[in-house]
C-alpha positions as CSV (number, residue, x, y, z in Angstrom):
1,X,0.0,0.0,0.0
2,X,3.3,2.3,1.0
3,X,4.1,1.8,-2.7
4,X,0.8,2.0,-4.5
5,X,0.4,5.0,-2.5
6,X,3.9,6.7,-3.4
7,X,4.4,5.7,-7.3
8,X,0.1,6.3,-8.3
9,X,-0.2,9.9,-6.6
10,X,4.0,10.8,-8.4
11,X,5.2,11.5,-5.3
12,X,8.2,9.6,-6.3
13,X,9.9,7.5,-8.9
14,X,10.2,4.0,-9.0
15,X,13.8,3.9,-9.3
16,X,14.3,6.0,-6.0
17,X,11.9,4.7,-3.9
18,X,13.3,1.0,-4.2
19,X,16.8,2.7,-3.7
20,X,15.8,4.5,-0.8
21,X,13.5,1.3,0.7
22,X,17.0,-1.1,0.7
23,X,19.1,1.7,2.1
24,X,16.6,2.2,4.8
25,X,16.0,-1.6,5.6
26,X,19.8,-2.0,5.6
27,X,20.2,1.0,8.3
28,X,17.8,-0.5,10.2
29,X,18.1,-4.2,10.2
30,X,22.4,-3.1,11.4
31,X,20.4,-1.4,14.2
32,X,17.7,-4.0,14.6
33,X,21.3,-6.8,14.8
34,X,23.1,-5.0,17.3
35,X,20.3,-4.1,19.6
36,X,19.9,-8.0,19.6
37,X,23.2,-8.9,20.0
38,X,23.7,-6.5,22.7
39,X,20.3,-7.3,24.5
40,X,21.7,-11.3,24.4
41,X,25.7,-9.7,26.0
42,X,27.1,-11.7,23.3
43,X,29.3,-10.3,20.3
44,X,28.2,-9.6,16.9
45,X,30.3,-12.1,14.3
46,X,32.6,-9.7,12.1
47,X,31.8,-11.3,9.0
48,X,28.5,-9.3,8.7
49,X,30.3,-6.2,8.8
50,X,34.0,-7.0,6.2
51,X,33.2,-5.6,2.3
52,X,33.9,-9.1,1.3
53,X,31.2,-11.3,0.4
54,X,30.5,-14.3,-1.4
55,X,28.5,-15.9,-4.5
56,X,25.9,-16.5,-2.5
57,X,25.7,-12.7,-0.9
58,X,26.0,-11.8,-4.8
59,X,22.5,-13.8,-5.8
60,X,20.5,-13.0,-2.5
61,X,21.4,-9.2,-3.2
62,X,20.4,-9.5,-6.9
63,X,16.9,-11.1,-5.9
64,X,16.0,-8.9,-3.2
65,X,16.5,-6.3,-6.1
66,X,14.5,-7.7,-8.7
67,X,11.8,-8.0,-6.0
68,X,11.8,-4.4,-5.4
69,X,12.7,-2.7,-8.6
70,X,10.1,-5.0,-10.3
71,X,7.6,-4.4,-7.8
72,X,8.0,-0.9,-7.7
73,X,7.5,-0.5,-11.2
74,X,4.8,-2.8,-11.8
75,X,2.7,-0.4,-8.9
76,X,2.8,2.2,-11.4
77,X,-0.3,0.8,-13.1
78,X,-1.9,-2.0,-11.1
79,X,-3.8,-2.2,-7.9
80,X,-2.8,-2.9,-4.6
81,X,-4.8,-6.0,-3.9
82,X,-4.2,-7.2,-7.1
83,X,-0.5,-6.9,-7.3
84,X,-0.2,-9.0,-3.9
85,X,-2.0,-11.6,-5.6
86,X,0.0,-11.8,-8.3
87,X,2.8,-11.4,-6.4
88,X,2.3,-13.9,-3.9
89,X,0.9,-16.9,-6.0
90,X,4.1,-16.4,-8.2
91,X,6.1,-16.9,-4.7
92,X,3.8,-19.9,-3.8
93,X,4.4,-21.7,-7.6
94,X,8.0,-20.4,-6.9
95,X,9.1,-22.1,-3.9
96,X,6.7,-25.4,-4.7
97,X,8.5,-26.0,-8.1
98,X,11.4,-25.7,-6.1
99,X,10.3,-28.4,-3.3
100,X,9.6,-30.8,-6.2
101,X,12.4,-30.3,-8.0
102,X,14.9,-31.1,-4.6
103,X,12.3,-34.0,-4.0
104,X,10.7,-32.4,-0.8
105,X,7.8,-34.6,-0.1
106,X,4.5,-33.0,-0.1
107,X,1.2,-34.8,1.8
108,X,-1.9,-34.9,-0.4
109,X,-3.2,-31.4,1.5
110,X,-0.8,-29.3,0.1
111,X,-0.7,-30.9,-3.3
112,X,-4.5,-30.1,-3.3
113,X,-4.2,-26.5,-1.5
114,X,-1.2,-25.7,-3.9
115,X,-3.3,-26.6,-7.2
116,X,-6.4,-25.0,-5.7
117,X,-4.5,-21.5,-5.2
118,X,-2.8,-22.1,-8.6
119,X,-6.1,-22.5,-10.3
120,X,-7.5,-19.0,-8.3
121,X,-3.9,-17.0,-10.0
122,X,-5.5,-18.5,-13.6
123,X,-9.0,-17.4,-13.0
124,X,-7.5,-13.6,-12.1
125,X,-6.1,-13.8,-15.3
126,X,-8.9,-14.8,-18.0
127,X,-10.0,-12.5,-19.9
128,X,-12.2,-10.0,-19.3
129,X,-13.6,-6.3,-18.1
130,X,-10.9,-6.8,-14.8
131,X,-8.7,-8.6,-15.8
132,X,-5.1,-6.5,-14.7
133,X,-2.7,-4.7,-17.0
134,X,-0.2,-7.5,-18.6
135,X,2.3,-6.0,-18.3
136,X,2.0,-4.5,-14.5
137,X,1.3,-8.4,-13.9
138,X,4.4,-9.5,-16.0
139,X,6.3,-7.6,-13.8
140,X,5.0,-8.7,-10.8
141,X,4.8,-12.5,-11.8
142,X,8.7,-11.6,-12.2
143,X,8.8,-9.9,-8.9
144,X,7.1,-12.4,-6.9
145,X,9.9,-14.8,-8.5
146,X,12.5,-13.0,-7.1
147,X,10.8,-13.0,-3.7
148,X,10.3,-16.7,-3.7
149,X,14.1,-17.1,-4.3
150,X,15.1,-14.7,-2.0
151,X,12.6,-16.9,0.8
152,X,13.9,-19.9,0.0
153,X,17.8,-18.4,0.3
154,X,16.3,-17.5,3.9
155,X,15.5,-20.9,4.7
156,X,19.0,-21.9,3.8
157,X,20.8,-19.2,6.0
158,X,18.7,-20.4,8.3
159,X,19.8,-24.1,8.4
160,X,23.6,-22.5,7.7
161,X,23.6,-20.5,11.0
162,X,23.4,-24.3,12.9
163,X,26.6,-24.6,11.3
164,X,28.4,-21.5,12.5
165,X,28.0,-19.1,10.1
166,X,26.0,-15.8,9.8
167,X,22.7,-15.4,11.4
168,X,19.6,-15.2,9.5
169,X,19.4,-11.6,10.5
170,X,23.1,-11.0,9.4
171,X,22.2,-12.3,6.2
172,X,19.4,-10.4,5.7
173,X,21.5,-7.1,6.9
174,X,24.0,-8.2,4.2
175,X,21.6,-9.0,1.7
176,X,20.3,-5.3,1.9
177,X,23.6,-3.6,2.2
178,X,24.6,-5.1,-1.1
179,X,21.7,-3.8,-2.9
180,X,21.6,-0.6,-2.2
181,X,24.8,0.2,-4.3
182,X,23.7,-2.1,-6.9
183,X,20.5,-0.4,-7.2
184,X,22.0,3.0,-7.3
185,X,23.6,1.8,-10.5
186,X,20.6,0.5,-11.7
187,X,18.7,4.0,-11.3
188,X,21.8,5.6,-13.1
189,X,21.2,3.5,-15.9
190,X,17.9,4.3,-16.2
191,X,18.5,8.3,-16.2
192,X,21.5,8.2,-18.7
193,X,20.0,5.6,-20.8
194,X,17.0,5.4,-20.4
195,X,15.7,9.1,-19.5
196,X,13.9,8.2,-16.8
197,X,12.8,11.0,-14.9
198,X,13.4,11.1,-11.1
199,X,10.2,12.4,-9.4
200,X,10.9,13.5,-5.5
201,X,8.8,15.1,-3.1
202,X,8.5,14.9,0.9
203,X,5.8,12.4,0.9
204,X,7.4,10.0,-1.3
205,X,10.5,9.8,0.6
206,X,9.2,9.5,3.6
207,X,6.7,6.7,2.6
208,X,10.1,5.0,1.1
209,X,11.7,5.5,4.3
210,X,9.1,3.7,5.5
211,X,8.5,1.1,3.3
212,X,12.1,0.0,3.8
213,X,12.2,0.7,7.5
214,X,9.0,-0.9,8.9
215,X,7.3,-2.7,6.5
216,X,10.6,-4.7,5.1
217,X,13.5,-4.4,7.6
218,X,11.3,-5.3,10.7
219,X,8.6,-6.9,8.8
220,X,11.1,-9.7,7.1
221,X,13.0,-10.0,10.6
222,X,9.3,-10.9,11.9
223,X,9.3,-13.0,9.0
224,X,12.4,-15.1,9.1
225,X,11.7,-15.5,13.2
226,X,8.6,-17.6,11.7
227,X,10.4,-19.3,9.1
228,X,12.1,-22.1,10.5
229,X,8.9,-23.6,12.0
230,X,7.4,-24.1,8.1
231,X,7.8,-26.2,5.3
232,X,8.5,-25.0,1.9
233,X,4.7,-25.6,0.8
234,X,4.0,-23.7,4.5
235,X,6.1,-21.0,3.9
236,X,4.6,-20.6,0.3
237,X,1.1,-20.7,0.9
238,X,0.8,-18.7,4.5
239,X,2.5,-15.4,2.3
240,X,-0.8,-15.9,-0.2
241,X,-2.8,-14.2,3.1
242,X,-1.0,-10.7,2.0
243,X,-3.3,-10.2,-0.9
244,X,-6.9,-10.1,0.9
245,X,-5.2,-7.7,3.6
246,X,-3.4,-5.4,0.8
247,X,-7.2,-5.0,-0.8
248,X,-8.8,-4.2,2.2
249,X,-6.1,-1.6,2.9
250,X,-6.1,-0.1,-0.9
251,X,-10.0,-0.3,-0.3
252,X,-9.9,1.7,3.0
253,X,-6.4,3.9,2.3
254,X,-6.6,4.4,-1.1
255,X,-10.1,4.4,-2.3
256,X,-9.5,1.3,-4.7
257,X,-12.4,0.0,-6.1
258,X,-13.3,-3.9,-5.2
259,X,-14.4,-5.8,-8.3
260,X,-15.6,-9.4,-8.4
261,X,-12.6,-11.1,-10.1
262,X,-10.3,-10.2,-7.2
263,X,-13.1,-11.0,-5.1
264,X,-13.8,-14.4,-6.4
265,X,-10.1,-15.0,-6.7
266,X,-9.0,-14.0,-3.3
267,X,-11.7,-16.3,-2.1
268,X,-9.8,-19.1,-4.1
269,X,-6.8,-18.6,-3.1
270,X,-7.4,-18.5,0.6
271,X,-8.6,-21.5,0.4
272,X,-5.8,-22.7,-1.3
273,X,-4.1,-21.5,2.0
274,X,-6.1,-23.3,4.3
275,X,-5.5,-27.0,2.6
276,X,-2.0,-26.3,2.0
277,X,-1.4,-25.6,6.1
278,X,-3.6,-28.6,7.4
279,X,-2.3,-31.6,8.9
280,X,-2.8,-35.1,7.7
């Protein structure tokens, strides 16, 4: 909603406002890590803070990009409840085709609750009077991609911290730290290339700031405290829940309209969610 709110009214660029979110997330996650590590009286592991970092910082870094470029841009033109569906059911067929291909078993529930939310994605797409710009969507299928990677990296950081390496949340603190240079080169290229225009005002920053601050530094932290205790398929399908609360916000905040597809859809998809997180 930060984002729809920012990029439909011009109070900002795209470019910018994904530039300032990581730069803000990474400020605050370093605060958020040594807060923690201070609160706990143990030290905070050097490696988070050296300039060097590996192949694996490299590809977390690029993903957590294309999410936020990608995303950013695609709000230019596509609703908030809308683009978290899209979003998140690309994150759910994302990390599932992911699960398969490693062999992760899946019971019957989530094979069913997978397809079920799958089938509610299709159904937002057919055509018709609602059906969202393409390429907004595009962008967002492409965007929710680059989440889904960027989860599952998570997951793996978070079974690599057993082993003695960096936290979760020093990974995450790396992952933005990285980005925000990169992305500072991406919004170059888009003014000297590309002649983008950069749009700033007040407003825009400050929902950027806060975008970056609240809603993604502390809001993944939140996230990747959860993480451990779900499955692939769980970790998927439980992010789907983002859409029907991002609709009733644009619906309240913004003054988005609520049609029937996304209606029907949501509906679909949520209980998509609900199979996908029961037990045998």
């Amino acid at each position: 909603m930060l984002t729809r709110a920012a990029l439909t009214d011009l109070l900002i660029d795209p470019y910018s406002f994904s530039t300032i979110r990581l730069a803000s997330g990474a400020i605050t996650l370093l605060l958020i890590l040594k807060l923690t590590t201070r609160l706990k009286n143990t030290p905070i592991r050097q490696q988070a803070f050296k300039s060097k970092f590996d192949q694996g910082s490299l590809a977390r870094a690029l993903l957590l990009l294309g999410y936020a470029c990608f995303f950013s841009i695609a709000y230019l033109s596509i609703h908030s409840g809308t683009g978290a569906l899209v979003l998140f059911a690309s994150v759910q067929i994302t990390i599932l085709l992911y699960a398969h291909h490693f062999k992760q078993q899946l019971n019957r529930y989530e094979i069913l609750g997978s397809g079920i939310a799958l089938s509610g994605l299709i159904y937002l797409f057919l055509p018709g009077l609602n059906t969202p710009p393409l390429g907004s969507a595009l962008l967002m299928l492409v965007a929710g991609v680059c989440w889904g990677g960027f989860t599952l990296a998570g997951m793996q950081a978070t079974q690599a911290a057993k082993t003695g390496t960096l936290t979760p949340l020093q990974n995450m603190q790396q992952s933005f730290l990285l980005a925000t240079p990169i992305a500072l080169i991406v919004l170059t290229i888009a003014v000297v290339i590309f002649n983008q225009y950069l749009l700033f005002s007040v407003d825009g920053v400050l929902l950027a700031l806060t975008s970056g601050s609240i809603t993604s530094a502390i809001g993944y932290w939140a996230w990747y405290q959860i993480l451990p205790k779900l499955t692939a398929s769980q970790a998927a399908s439980s992010q789907l829940s983002v859409p029907l609360l991002a609709t009733f916000g644009g619906l309240i905040f913004l003054n988005e309209l609520l049609v029937s597809r996304l209606t029907i859809a949501a509906a679909i998809i949520l209980a998509g969610i609900f199979l996908t997180n029961k037990k045998q």
